[in-house]
N, C-alpha and C positions, 0 to 999 in steps of 0.2 A: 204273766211274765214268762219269757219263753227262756230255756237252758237248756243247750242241748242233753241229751241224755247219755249215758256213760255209757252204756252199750252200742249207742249209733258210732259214737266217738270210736270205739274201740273195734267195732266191724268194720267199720272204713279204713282204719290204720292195718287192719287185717287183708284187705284187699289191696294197701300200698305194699304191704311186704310180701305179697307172692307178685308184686313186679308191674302192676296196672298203673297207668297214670290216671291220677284224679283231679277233679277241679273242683273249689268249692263255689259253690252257688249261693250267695249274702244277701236278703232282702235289708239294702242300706237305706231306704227312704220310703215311704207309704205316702202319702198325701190323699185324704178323702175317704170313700168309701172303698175297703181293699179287702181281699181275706184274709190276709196275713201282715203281721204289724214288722216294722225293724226289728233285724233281729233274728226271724227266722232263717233257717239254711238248710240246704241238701246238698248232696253232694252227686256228681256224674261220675264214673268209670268211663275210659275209652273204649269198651264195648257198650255204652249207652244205657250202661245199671245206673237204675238210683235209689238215693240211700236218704233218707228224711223228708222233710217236702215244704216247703213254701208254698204253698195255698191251692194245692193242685191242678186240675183243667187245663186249659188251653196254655196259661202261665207257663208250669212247669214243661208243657212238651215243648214250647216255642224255646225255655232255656235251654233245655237238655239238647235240643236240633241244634242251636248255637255254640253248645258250649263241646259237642266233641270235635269239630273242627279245630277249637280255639286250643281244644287239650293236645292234639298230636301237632301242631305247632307250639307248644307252652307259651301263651300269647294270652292275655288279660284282659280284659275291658268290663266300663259298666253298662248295661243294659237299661234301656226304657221303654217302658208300657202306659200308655194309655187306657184302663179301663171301661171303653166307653162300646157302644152297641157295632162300629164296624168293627171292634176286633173279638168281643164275646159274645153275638148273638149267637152262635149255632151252640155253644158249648151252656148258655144260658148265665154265662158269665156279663152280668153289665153292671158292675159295681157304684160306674163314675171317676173312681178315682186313679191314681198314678202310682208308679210304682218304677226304682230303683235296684237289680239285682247288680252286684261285685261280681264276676265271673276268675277265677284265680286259679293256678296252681296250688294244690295242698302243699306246704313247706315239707312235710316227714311226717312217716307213724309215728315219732318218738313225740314230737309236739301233740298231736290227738292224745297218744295218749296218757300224756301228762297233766293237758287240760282236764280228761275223764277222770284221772286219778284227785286231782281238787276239785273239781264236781262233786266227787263220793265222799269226799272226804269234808263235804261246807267251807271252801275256800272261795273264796270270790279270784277270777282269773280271768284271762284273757285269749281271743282268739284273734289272729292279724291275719291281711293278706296286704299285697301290694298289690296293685294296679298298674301298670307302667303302658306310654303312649311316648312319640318321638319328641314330643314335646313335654308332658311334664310327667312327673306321679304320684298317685294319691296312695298313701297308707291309712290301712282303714280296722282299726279296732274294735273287733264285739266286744264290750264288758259284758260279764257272765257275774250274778250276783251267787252270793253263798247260797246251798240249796238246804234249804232249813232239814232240820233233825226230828222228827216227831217220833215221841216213847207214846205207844198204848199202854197202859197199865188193866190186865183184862185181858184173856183171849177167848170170853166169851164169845155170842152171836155178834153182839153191839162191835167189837173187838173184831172178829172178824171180817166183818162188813164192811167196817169201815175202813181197815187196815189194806185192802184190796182196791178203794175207791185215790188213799191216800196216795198209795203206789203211783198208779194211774196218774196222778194230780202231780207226780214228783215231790215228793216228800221221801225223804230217810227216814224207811221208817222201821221202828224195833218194838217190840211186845214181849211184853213181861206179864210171867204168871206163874204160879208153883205148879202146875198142874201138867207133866210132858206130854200129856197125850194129848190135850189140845193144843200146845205151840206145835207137837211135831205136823199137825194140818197145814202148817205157816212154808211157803219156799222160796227160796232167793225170787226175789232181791230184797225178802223181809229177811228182817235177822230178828233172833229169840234171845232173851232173857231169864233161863230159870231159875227158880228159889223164891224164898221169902219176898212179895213185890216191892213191900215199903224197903228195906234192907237193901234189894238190887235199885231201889232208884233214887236212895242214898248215896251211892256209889258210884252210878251213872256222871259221867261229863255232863255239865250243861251249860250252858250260855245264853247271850244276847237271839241266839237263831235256835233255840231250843223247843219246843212246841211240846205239851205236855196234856194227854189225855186219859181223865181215871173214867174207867166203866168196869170196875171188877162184880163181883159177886154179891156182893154186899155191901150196906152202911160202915161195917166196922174195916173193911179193908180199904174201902174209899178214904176214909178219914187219914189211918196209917199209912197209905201213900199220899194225900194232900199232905201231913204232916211234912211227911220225907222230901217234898219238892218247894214245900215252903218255905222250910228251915234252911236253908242254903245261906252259908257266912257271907258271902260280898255279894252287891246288883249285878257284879260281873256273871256271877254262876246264875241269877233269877232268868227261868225262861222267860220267853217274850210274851207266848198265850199259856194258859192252866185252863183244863174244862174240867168240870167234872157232871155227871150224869145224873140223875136222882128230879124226882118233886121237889117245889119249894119249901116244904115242909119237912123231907129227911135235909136239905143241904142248910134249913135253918138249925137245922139240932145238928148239923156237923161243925158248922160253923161256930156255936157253942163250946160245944166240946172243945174244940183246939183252942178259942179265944184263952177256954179256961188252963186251959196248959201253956198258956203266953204266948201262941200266934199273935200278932195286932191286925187288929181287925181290917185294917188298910189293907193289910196283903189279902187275907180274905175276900175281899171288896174285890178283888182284881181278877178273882176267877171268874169264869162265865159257866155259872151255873143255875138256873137250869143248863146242858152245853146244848149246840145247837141254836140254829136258826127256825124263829117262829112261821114253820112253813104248813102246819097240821099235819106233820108225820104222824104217822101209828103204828105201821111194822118195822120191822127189824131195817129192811135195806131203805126206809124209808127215813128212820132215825138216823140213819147211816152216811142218806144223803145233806140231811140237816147237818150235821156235824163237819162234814167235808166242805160244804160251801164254808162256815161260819171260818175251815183254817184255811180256804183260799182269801177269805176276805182278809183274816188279819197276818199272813202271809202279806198281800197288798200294802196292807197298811204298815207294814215291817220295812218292807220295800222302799215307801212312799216315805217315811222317817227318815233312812238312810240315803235318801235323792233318787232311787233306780227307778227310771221311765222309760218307756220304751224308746222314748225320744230322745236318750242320751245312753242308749244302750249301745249307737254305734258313734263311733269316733270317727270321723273324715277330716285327714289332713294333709294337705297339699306342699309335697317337694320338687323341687327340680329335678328334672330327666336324671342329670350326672350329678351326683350330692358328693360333696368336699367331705371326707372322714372326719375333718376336725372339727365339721358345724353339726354332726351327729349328737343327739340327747345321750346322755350317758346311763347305762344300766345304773342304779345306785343297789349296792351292797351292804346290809349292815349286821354285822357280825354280833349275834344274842346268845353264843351258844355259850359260852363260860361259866364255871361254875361257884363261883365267886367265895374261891375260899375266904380271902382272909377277909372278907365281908361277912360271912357265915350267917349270910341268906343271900336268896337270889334278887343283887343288887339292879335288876333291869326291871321290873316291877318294882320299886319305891317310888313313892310320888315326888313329884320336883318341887321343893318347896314354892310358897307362892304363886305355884304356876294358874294363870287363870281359869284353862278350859279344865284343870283338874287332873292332866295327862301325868303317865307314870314316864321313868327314864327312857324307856326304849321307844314309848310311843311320839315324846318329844324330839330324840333323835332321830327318829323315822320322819317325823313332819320338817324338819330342821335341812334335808337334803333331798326330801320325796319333790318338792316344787322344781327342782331342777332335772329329775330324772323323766326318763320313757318310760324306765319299766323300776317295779322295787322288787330285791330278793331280801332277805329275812334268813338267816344259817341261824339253825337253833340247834339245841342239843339238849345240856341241862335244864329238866324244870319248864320244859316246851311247851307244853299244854298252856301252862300259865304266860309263859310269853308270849304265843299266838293271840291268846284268849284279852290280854291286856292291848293288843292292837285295836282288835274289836271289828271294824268294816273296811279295818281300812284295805285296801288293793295290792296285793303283793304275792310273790311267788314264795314258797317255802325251799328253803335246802336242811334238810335234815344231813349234820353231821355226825360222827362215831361221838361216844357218849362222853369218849374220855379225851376228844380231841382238843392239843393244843392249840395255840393262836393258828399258826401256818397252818397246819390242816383245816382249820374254818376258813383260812382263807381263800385255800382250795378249792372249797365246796363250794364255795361263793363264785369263785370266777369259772368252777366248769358252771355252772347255772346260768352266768352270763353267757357264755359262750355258745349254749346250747339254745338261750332266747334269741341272740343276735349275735354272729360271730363278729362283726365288724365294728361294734361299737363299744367305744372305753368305757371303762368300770370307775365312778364312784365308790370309793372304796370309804365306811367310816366305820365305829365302835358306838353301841346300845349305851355306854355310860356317858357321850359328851352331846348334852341335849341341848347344846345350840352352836348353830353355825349364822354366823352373820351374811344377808344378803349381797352386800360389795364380796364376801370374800367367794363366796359359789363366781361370784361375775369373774375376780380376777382368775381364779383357774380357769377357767373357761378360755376369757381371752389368751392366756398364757398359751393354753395347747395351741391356739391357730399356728405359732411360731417356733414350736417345740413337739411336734406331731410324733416323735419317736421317745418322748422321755415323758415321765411319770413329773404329775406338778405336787409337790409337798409344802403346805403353808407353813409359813415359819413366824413365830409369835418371838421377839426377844432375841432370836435363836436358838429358840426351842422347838421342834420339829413336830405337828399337830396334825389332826384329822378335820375335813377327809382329805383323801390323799385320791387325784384323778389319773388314774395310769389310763394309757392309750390299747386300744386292740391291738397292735402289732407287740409290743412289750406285757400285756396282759395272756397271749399265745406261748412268749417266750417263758413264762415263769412257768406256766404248767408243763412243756419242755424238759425244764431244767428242776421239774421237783424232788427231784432224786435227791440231788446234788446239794438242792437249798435246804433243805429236810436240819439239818443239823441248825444253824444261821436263822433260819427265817428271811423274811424280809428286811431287815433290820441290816441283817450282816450283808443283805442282795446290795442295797444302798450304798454301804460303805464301802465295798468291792468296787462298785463299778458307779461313781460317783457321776460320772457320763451321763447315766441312764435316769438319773434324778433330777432335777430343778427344784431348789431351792425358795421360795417365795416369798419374801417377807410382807407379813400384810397387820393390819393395827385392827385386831381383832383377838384379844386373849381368850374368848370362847375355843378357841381352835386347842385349847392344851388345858381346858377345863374338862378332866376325867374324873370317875368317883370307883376309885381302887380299893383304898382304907376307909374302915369307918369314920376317920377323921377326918376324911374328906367328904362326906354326907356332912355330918357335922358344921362342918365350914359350908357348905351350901347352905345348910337350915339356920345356920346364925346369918348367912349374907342376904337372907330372904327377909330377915324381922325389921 
């Protein structure tokens, strides 16, 4: 699986901002036998620097030949290659197969690097370019999957070794050990854990994209961090892979032990121990490498659970030349950040009663408006960790808000985010507690805007004023304008003011003003569920 890497991201935005124009270079299509699958990208400077590589040789020089012309005109197109013996005999390039590069303008350093910043951070995100021709244009999106988290537990040899190879392989990766004089051998882009191992990997975040390997010193420390990673109170915190290092005969007496301290033996079952792939290792970098294939495979296999192929890593979709702002996808915004006093827990992780796939509030209302949107932001604040974490794979930007922000301030942060993805496109706007939105009513906003392009569509249930609520780019500019001013009001008071700027919508759908504020209203969910 290819992701770009946070540093490439970040040296390129580094060369947009002392003033170079860049273009980036997209392998959109492979067909046959190719060096490089969808998905891969470099980038050219209009001094003919390049920066990452799509499958080097003849390929890349034939891009970079074509694409500095294209960059001091800011001019787009996709390119095609046939792999075949007249175009790579000399370079010993004859693959057979075909091949697709996106040639584009880079949009801003601030988009690199933001994408680099969810790369580091296990976000799954997004990289666009458009393509534009006198006739039509294609917008074409990398998905970039989360880049898994691997904890070494260990910094011995094994520990060492391997932690060097995982780098390489892209993994996040961290090492924990009590011992400073062997973490301090460790340098960015590893990061260190000292103290007690089991204790620090109790502590540790973990998740669905968690990757967890013990190779410490010993039986007895092996076991105390197996403990500490098994124990985890919900599936949500269970890593995805656990190895741990040892004969079949010490990981059966570990396995033991913890059964008898009420591990179940199932979770035990799920570790891969002996760790390592059956390849006849016997040294150190050799154990090393058995271990690294075994987390690219189940890496893959993480991937392959969650749908990421290479062959829908790129998105190709076809617009007209001149596109109408009103037929525009709308960012969708959904506002998690609250802290749910008089709920007195955080009411966006509860589960929806009866709900089938099992989704919690926030993930429900994500999916309830995600199908209409281009792109999803997520504004969190309180109790983040666990509302990111309760999404799980799914595709979305993060806007981190101030800790103690009211409504208007999240919803600030939500529309500079939109603004900053696409400035021309309206905002979906909803709230993490109404986890359903009915399909006619997304259709009737929608239609609404074609004939109402300057005003905000608000469904209206009864005459009761409900989410989501689709404000347009030109009125979604204006509010951030005027936040001075609205600061006091909100939104709420923006509407009342200036009733112009609002469209009222009535539509026969009571989901749209089903929120969960009081615990009475959980309650009333969980009795309407039986």
């Amino acid at each position: 699986m290819i992701i770009p890497a946070p540093d490439l991201l970040r040296r390129v935005a580094a060369v947009d901002r002392e003033g170079y124009a860049i273009a980036a270079c997209l392998l959109v299509d492979s067909r046959g036998s190719t060096p490089q699958s969808a998905g891969a990208i470099m980038f050219v400077d209009e001094l003919g620097r390049m920066y990452g590589t799509i499958g080097g040789g003849c390929i890349e020089a034939d891009v970079r030949r074509r694409a500095i012309p294209m960059i001091e005109r800011r001019q787009s197109a996709i390119l095609k290659f046939r792999l075949d013996g007249d175009y790579g005999w000399d370079d010993g390039l004859i693959c057979g197969g075909s091949i697709e590069v996106a040639v584009a303008p880079v949009a801003s350093a601030d988009v690199l690097e933001q994408i680099a910043e969810d790369v580091e951070k296990g976000r799954a995100t997004r990289f666009k370019l458009d393509v534009c021709s006198d006739e039509a244009r294609e917008q074409i999106t990398l998905h970039i999957p989360p880049r898994p988290r691997l904890y070494i537990a260990g910094a011995g040899h094994i520990g060492q070794a391997t932690a060097r190879l995982a780098v390489a392989l892209d993994f996040d990766v961290t090492v924990f050990d009590d011992r400073p004089d062997l973490l301090a051998r460790f340098n960015p882009p590893l990061h260190t854990v000292c103290g007690p191992i089991a204790a620090r990997l109790a502590e540790a975040p973990m998740n669905h994209h968690t990757f967890c390997l013990i190779v410490t010193r010993g039986h007895r420390h092996d076991a105390q961090a197996l403990a500490a990673v098994l124990s985890r109170e919900t599936e949500a915190e269970t890593p995805y892979y656990i190895g741990m290092i040892g004969s079949r005969r010490k990981v059966a007496v570990t396995y033991e032990e913890l059964e008898s301290r009420g591990i179940p033996r199932a979770r035990l079952e799920s570790v891969c121990a002996p760790v390592g792939l059956p390849i006849g290792s016997q040294t150190v970098e050799e154990i090393a490498v058995s271990i690294a294939a075994q987390l690219v495979q189940n890496r893959a296999a993480l991937y392959s659970d969650e749908g990421w192929r290479h062959a829908n890593m790129v998105e190709r979709v076809s617009l007209p030349a001149s596109s109408d702002p009103t037929e525009r996808s709308p960012i969708g915004v959904l506002l998690a950040a609250g802290q749910s006093r008089r709920m007195g827990r955080t009411k966006q992780i509860l589960p929806v009663p009866g709900d089938a796939g099992g989704r919690c509030l926030v993930a429900a209302a994500f999916d309830a408006i995600a199908r209409a949107c281009s792109e999803m932001i997520v504004v969190v604040a309180h109790d983040a960790e666990a509302v990111i974490g309760a999404l799980g794979a799914k595709d979305f930007h993060i806007a981190p808000a101030p800790q103690e922000a009211d409504m208007f301030e999240s919803i600030l942060t939500g529309l500079r985010e939109a603004v900053r993805i696409e400035a021309a496109a309206p905002v979906l706007l909803h709230l993490a507690d109404h986890p359903r939105v009915g399909e006619k009513t997304l259709a009737a906003l929608r239609e609404a805007m074609r004939t109402n392009a300057d005003r905000a569509i608000m469904p209206v249930f009864r005459e009761q004023g409900g989410h989501p609520v689709l404000i347009p780019a030109p009125l979604v500019h204006l509010i951030l304008d005027q936040e001075s001013q609205l600061r006091s009001g909100g939104l709420r008071e923006f509407w009342l003011a200036n009733p112009e700027r609002c469209m009222r919508l009535p539509v026969d759908d009571p989901s749209i003003v089903l929120d969960i504020d009081l615990p009475h209203d959980y309650r009333d969910l969980l009795q309407g569920a039986k």
